[in-house]
C-alpha positions in Angstrom: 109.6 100.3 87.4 107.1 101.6 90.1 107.7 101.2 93.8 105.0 100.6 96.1 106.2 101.1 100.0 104.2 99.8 103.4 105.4 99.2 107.0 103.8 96.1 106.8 101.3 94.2 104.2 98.4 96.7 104.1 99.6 98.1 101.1 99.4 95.1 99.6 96.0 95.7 99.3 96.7 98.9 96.9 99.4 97.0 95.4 96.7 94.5 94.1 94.8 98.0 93.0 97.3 99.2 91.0 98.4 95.9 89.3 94.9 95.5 88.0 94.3 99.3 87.2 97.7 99.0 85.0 98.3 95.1 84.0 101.6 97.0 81.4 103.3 98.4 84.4 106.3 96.7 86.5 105.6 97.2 90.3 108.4 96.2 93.3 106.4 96.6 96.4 108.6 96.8 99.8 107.0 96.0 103.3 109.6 97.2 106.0 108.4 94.2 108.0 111.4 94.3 109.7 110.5 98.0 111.3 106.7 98.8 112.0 105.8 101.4 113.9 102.1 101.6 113.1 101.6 104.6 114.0 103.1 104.5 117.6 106.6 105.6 116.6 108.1 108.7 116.9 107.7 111.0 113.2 111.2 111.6 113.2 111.5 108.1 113.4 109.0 107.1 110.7 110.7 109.7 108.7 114.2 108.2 108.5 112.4 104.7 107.9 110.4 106.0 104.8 112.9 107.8 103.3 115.8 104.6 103.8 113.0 102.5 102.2 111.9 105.2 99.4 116.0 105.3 99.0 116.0 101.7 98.7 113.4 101.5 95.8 115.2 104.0 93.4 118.5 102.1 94.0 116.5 99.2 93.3 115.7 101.1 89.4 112.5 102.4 90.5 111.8 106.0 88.7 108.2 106.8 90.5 107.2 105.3 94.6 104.1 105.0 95.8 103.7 105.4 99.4 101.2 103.2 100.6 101.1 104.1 104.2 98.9 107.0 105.3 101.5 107.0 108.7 104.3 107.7 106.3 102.4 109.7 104.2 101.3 112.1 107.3 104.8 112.3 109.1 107.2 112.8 105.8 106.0 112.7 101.9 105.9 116.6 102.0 109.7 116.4 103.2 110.7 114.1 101.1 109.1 116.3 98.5 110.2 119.4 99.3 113.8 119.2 100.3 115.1 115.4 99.9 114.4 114.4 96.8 115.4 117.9 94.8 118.4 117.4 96.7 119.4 113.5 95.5 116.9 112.2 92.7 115.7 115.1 90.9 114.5 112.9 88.3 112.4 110.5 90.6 109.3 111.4 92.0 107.1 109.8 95.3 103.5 110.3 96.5 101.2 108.8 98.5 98.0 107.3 99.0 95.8 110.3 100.9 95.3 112.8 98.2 93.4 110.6 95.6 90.8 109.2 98.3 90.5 112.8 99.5 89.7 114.3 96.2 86.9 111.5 96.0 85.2 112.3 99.3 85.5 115.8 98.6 84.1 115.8 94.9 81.2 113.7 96.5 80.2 117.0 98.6 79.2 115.4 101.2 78.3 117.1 104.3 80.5 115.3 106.6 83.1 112.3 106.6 84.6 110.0 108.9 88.1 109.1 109.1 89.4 106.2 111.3 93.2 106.2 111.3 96.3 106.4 113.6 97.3 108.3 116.1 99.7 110.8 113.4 97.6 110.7 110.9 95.1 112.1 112.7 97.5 114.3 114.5 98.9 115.4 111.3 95.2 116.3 110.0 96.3 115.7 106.8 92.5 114.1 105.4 90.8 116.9 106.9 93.1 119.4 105.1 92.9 117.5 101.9 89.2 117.5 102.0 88.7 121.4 102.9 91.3 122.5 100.6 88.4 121.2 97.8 85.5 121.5 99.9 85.9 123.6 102.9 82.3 123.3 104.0 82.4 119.2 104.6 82.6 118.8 108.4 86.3 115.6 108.7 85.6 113.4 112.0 88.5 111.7 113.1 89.3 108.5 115.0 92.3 107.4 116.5 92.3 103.4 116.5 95.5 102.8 118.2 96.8 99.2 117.9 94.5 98.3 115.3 97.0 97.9 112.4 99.4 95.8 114.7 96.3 93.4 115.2 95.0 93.3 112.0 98.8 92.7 110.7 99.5 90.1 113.3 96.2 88.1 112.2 94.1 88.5 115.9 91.0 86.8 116.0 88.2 87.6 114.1 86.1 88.6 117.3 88.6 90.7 119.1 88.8 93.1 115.8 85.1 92.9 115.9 85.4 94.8 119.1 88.3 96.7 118.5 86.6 97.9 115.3 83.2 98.4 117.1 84.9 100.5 120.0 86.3 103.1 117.6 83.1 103.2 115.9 81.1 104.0 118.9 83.5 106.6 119.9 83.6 108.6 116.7 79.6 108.5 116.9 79.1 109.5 120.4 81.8 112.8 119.7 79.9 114.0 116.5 76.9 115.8 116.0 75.5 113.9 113.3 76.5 110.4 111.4 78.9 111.3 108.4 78.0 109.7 105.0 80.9 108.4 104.0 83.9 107.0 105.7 87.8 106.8 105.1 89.2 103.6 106.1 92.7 105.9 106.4 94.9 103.1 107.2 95.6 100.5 104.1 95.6 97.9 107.0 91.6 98.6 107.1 90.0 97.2 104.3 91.7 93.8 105.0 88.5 93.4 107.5 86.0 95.7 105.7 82.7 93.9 106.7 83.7 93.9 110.1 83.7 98.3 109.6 80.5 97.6 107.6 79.0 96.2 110.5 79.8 98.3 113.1 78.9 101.6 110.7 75.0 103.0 110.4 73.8 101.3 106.7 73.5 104.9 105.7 77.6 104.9 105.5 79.4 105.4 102.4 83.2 103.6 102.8 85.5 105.1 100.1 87.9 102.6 98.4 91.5 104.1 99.1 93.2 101.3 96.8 90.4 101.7 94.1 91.4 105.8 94.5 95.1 105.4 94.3 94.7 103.2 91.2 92.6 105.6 89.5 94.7 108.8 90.4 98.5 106.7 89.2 96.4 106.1 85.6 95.7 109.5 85.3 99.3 110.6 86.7 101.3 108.2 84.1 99.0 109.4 81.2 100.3 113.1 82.2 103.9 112.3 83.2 104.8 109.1 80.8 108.2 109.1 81.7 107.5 107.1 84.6 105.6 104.9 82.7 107.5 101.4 82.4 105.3 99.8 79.8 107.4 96.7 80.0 105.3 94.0 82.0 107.4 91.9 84.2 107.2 89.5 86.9 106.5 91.5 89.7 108.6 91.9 92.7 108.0 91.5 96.6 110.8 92.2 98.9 110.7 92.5 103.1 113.1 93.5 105.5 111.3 90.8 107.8 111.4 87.4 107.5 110.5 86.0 104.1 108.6 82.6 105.3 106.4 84.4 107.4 106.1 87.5 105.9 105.3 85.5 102.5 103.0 83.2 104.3 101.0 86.2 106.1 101.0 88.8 102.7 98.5 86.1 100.8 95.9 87.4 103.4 96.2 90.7 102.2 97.1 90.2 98.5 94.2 87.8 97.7 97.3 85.1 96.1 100.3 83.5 97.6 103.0 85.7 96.8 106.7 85.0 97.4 109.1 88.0 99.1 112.3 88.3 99.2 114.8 89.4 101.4 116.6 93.3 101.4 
């Protein structure tokens, strides 16, 4: 089995990705409704959440997790990699959602990119690393949009995330010296309300599909390291550490179905 981990439901949106990229595989996705930080916590916090969740998942019979949360992936896949899981599950492997959409906007070579995320993603400059590791002349503009996940998770209205989203545009504009071509929605919250950031971005924006990305990069990844592959279709599972009527209720918005979770 495959885990796929978010906060909340944004990574339902690259859980939806993956299960049409690779129909033969058996995903478990876990939204730690129960403890979102969005962004605003402290890393040392986010740290102990992701790895109690990522813990979770391989008690759970997962072999490979996929962290679908650029937060977590910021503030702690690098520690899980490098010193937590050598230590307890050797055999298990976890990564995340940033390096495959980074790859893309850097193979592009495009002269500049926009990144709207939170506050430690952007702090942790882990796009704008990814990106100039490949291609160090592309010119990484980033944006913090504080709040914005909460919101887009909670279901605001459709006209305050019109603003919201149009406030972080403007900013990122007015502090750059020239409009980037393509754009990394860097939160998996983000794409949930897409033509809202198509709006508010000049027409001569690329956005960069981080779900279509992360498919593309676990295909290639289970073709090289089959052992993770399940090849056993199954019923799919959702669990939360929220609460399962509302968290169940809320997840069809970003899962495109109703889909049942259930309670860990």
């Amino acid at each position: 089995m495959i885990g796929v981990f978010d906060f909340g439901s944004g990574g339902l949106t690259v859980m939806r990705a993956l299960e049409s990229a690779l129909p033969h595989e058996h995903f478990v996705y876990l939204g730690d409704h129960g403890n979102p930080p969005y962004g605003n916590n402290a890393s040392g916090d986010i740290y102990d959440l992701t790895l109690a969740a990522v813990a979770r998942l391989f008690e759970y019979g997962c072999s490979l997790v996929v962290i679908a949360c650029n937060t977590a992936v910021a503030t702690s896949l690098h520690i899980l990699k490098q010193s937590w899981l050598p230590a307890f599950y050797p055999d298990r492997e976890v990564i995340g959602v940033v390096t495959p959409v980074a790859e893309e906007a850097a193979d592009a070579a495009v002269g500049s990119v926009a990144v709207f995320a939170t506050q430690h993603t952007v702090d942790s400059n882990i796009f704008a690393t990814e990106i100039n590791k490949r291609n160090p002349a592309t010119a990484v503009y980033q944006q913090v949009c504080n709040g914005l996940a909460l919101l887009i998770e909670q279901g605001a209205p459709t006209e305050r995330l019109r603003v919201e989203i149009r406030k972080h545009v403007d900013a990122l504009l007015v502090s750059t010296p020239q409009v980037p071509q393509v754009c990394i929605l860097g939160c998996t919250h983000y794409p949930l309300v897409e033509p809202l950031w198509r709006a508010a971005l000049p027409g001569s924006v690329r956005i960069l599909s981080q779900s279509r990305a992360c498919a593309e990069n676990l295909t290639e990844y289970l073709q090289s390291n089959p052992r993770f592959s399940s090849a056993k279709p199954g019923s799919n599972s959702f669990l939360t550490t929220g609460d399962v009527e509302t968290v169940s209720e809320r997840a069809s918005l970003f899962y495109g179905a109703r889909v049942e979770f259930s309670k860990i």
